[in-house]
C-alpha positions as CSV (number, residue, x, y, z in Angstrom):
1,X,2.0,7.7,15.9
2,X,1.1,9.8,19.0
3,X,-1.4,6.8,19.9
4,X,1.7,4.6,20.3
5,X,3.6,6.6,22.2
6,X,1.0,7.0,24.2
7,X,0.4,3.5,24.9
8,X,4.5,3.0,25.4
9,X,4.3,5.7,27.9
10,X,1.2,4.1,29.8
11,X,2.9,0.4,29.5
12,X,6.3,1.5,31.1
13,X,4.4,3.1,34.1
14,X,2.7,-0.1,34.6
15,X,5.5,-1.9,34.6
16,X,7.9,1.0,37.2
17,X,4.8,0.4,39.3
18,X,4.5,-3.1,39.3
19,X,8.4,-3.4,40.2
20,X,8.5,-0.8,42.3
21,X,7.9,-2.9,45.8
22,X,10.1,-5.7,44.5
23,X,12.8,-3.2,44.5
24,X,12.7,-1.9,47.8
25,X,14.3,0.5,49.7
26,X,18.2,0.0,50.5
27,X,19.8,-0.2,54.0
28,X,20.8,3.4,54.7
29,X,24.1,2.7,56.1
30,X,27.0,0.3,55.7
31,X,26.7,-2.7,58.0
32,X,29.3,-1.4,61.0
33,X,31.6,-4.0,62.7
34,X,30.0,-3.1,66.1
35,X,27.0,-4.4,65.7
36,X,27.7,-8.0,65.7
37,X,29.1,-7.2,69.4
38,X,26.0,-5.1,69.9
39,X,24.1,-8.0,68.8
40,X,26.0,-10.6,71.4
41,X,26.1,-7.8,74.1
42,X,22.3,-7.7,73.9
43,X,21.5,-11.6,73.7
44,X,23.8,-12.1,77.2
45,X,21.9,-9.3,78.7
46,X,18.4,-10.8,78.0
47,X,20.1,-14.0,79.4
48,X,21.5,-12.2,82.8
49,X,18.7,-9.9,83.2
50,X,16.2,-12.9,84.5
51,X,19.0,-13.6,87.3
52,X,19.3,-10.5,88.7
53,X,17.6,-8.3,91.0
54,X,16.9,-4.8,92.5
55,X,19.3,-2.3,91.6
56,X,21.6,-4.8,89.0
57,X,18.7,-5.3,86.9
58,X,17.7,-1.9,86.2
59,X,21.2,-1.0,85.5
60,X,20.8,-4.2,83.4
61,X,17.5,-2.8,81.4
62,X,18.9,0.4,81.1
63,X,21.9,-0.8,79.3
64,X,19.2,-3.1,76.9
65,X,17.6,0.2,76.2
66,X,20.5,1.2,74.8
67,X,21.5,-1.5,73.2
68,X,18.4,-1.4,71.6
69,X,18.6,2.0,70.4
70,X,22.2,1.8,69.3
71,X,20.9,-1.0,67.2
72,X,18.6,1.2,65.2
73,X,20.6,2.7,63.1
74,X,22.4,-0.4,62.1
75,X,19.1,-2.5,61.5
76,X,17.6,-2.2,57.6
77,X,14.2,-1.0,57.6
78,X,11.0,-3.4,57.1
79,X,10.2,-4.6,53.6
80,X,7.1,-2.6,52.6
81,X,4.3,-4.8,52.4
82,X,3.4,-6.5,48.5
83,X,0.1,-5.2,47.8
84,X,-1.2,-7.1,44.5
85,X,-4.6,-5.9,43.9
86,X,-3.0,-2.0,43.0
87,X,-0.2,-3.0,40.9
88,X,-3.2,-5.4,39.1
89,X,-5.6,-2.8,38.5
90,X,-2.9,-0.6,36.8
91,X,-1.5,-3.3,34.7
92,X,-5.5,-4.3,33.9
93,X,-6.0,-0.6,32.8
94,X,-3.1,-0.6,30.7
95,X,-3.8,-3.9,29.0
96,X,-7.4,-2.2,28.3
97,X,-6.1,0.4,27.0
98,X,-3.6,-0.9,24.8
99,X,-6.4,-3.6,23.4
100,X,-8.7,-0.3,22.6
101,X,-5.9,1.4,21.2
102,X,-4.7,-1.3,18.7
103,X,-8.2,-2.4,18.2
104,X,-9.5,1.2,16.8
105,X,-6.3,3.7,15.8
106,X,-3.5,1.3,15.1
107,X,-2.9,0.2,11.9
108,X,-3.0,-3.8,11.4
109,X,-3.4,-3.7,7.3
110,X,-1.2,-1.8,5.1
111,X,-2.4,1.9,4.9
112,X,-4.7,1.1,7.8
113,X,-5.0,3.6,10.3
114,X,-9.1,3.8,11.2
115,X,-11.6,1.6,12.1
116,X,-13.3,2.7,8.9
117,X,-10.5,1.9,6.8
118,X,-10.3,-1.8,8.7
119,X,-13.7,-2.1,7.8
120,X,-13.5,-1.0,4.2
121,X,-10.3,-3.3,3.8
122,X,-12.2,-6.4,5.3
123,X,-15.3,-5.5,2.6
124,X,-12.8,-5.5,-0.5
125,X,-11.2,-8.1,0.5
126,X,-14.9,-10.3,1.0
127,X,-15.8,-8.5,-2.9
128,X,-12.3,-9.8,-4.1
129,X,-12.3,-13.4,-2.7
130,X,-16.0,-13.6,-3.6
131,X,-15.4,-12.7,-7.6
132,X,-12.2,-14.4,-8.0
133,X,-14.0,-17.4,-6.5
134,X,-16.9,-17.3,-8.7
135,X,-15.5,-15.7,-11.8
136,X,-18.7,-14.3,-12.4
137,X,-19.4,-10.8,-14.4
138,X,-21.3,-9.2,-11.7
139,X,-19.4,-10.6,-8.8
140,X,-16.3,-8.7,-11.0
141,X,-18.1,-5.6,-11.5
142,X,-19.3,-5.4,-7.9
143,X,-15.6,-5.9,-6.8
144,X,-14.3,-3.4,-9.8
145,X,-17.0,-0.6,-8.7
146,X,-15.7,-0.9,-4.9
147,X,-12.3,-0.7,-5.4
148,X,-12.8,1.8,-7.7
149,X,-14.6,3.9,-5.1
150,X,-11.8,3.7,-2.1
151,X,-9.2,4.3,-4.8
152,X,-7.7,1.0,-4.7
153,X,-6.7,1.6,-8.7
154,X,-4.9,-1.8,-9.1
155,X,-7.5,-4.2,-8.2
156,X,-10.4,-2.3,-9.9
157,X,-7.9,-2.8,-12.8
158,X,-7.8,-6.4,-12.0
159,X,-11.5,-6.7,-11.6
160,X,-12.6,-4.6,-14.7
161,X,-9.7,-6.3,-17.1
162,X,-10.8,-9.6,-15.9
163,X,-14.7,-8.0,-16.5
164,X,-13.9,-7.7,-20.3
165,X,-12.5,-11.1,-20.4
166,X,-15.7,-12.2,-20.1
167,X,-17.5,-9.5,-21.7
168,X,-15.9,-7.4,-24.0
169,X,-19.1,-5.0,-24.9
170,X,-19.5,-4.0,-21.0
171,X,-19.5,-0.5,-21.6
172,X,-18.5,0.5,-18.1
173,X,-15.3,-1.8,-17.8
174,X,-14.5,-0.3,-21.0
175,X,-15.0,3.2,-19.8
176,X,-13.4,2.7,-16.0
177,X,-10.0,0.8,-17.8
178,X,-10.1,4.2,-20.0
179,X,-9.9,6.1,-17.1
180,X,-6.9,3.8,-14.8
181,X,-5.1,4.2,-18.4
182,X,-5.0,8.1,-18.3
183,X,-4.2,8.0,-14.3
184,X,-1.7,5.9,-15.4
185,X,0.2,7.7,-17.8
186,X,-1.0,5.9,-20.4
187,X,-3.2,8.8,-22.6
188,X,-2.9,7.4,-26.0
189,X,-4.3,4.0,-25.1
190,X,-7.0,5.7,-23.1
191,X,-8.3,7.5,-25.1
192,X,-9.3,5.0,-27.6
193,X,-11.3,3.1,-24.5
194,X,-13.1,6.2,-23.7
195,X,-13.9,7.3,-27.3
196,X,-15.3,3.7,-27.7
197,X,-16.7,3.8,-24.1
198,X,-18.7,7.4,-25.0
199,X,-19.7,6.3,-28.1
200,X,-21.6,3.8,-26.8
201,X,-22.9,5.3,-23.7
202,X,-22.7,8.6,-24.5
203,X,-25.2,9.8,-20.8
204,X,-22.2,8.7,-18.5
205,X,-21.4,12.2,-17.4
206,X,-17.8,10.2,-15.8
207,X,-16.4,9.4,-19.4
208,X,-16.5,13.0,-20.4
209,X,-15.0,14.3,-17.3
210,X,-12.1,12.5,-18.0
211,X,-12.0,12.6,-22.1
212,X,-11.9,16.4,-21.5
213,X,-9.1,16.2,-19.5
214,X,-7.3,14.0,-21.6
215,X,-7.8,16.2,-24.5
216,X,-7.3,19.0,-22.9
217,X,-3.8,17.7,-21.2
218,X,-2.8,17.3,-24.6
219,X,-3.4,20.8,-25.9
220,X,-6.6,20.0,-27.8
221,X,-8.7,22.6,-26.7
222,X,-12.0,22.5,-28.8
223,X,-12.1,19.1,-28.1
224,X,-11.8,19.1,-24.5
225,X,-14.3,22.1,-24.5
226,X,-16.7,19.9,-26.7
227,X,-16.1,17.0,-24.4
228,X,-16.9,18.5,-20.9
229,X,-19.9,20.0,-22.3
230,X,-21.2,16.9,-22.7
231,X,-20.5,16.1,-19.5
232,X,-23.1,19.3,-18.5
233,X,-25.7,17.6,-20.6
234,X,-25.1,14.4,-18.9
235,X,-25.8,16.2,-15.6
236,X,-22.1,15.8,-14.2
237,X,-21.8,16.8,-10.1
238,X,-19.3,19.2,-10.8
239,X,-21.0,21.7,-12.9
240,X,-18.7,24.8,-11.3
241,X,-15.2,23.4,-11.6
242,X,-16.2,22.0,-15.1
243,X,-17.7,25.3,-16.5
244,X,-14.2,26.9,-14.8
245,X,-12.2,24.7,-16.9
246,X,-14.8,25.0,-20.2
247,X,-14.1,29.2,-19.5
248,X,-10.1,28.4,-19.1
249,X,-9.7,26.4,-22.0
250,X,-11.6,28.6,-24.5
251,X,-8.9,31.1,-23.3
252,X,-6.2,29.5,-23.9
253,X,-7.3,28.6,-27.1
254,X,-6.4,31.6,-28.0
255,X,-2.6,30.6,-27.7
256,X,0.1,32.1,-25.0
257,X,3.4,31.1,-23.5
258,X,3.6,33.1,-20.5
259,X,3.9,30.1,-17.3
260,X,-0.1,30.6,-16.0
261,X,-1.4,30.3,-19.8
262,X,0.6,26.8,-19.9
263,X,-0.6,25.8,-16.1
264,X,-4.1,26.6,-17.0
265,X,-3.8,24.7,-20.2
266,X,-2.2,21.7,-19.3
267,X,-2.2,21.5,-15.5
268,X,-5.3,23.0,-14.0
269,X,-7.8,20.3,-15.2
270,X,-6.1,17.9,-12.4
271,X,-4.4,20.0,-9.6
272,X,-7.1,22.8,-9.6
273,X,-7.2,26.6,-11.2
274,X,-5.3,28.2,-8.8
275,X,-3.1,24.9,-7.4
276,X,-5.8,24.1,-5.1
277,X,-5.6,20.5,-5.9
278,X,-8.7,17.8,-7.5
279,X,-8.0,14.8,-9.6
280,X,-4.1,15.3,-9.0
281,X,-2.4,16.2,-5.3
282,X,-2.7,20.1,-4.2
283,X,0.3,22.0,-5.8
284,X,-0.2,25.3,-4.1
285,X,2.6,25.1,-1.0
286,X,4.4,22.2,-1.2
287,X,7.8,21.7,-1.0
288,X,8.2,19.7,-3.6
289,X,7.9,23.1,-6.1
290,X,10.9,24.3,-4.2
291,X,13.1,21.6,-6.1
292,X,12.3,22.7,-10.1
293,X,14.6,19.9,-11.3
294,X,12.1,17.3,-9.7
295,X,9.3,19.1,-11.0
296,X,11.0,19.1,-14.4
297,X,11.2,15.3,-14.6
298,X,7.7,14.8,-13.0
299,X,6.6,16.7,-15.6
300,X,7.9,15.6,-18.7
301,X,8.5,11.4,-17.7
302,X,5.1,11.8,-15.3
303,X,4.6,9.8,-11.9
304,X,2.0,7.6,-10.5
305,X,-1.3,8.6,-12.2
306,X,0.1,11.5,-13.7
307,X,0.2,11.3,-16.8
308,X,4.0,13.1,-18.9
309,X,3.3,16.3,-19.9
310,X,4.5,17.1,-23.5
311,X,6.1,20.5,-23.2
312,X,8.5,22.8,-25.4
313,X,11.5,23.6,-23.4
314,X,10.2,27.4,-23.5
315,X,7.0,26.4,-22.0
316,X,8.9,24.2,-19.5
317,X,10.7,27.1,-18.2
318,X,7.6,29.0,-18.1
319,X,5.2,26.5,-16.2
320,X,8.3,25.9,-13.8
321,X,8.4,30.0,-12.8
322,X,4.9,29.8,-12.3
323,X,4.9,27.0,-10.0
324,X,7.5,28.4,-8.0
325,X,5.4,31.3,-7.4
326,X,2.5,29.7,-6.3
């Protein structure tokens, strides 16, 4: 946004600038009705003046003189001079400008704003073309595995569904649909993908990770315990946060209704122990906590790839104190 304004502010200087001289200055005063006889008076002076001599003609200079000056005030001043080459150079400079400016900050694709993002867009969209062209599994999966990766959830979808098509054994479409059916809201049928997906390939760290949240999200605690520390074995990158949330849920286990028990039991796994944010969006400070209604329905019907949360009223009313404090 400030990149275009910036660019606006540039291109309307190069364009006062360009226009100035065309403008010009205007006469400073009113055309007088003596000038016209000023004007006359003058031209039968220059006329008479080669006629006459000695002491008539200086009288007859003098009075030109003052004809002449008398005539300044009345006469507009000169045009300034069009220079081109200045006003060019400006106008170049802002064209250049503009060019790097669309070229490498504003967007041209939808949620494009970075030359990274153009470039990532353009090598989806090659992956994409390329496997809807061919049809083939790997051409899919190589398409399914990108998207995947920049978080463009509906065409991995796409790729992966269109993956099992073909193959209906491939253990990773299996496990990554799993996954795009718990982020969207869908927990029932993903967990049956991603019970089938771990029983078959039970070293992908990926498909615990999100089992155990599943399970845990739905109040299942040993479960989700069991199923992120599987996910250790596996060698999962996020040993700390997991081995938070294994310590967490063996807590709450233990049962309570207070509003941090039912956060930490059925929210933390996404938006982070202490609201700091991770699978889901950062909870801790935003504005949207100051409207407990809209929290309410986000909660129980879900939104995007959250999931609804199943909650008593009482532990509704809990959660929704807690939030507010965060």
């Amino acid at each position: 946004m400030m990149a275009t304004l910036f660019f606006l502010a540039l291109f309307l200087l190069g364009l006062l600038l360009a226009l100035r001289p065309l403008l010009g200055p205007k006469e400073p005063f009113p055309e007088p009705p003596r000038r016209e006889e000023l004007l006359r008076e003058l031209e039968v002076l220059k006329e008479e003046v080669e006629a006459l001599e000695g002491e008539e003609k200086k009288r007859a200079l003098a009075r030109m003189v003052e004809v002449e000056r008398l005539l300044e005030g009345y006469r507009p001043p000169a045009p300034r001079p069009f220079r081109p080459w200045p006003v060019a150079l400006v106008l170049g400079a802002v064209v250049l400008l503009g060019v790097g400016l669309w070229r490498y900050t504003l967007p041209r694709l939808p949620g494009e704003t970075t030359v990274t993002q153009r470039q990532e867009a353009r090598e989806l969209k090659a992956l994409a073309d390329k496997a809807r062209r061919t049809g083939e599994v790997e051409d899919l999966l190589a398409w399914g595995r990108r998207a995947y990766e920049l978080q463009a959830f509906d065409q991995a979808a796409e790729a992966y569904l269109e993956v099992l098509k073909k193959d209906p054994k491939n253990v990773e479409a299996v496990r990554r649909v799993g996954i795009l059916l718990f982020m969207g809201g869908r927990p029932e049928e993903a967990r049956i993908f991603l019970e089938i997906a771990q029983g078959a390939d039970p070293e992908a760290a990926e498909g615990w990770l999100f089992l155990g949240n599943l399970y845990f999200q739905e109040g299942r605690m040993q479960e989700a315990i069991a199923a992120w520390e599987k996910y250790l074995e596996a060698g999962g990158e996020a040993k700390e946060r997991v081995e938070a949330l294994i310590a967490m849920a063996k807590a709450q286990a233990q049962g309570g209704k207070d509003g941090r028990s039912v956060y930490e039991a059925r929210c933390a796994a996404c938006h982070g122990l202490q609201g700091e944010g991770g699978v889901g969006p950062r909870l801790k400070g935003n504005p949207i906590l100051k409207v407990p209604e809209a929290v309410r329905e986000i909660v129980l019907q879900g939104r995007g790839t959250m999931p609804a949360v199943p909650l008593s009223e009482e532990e509704l009313e809990a959660l929704l104190g807690y939030l507010g404090s965060l």
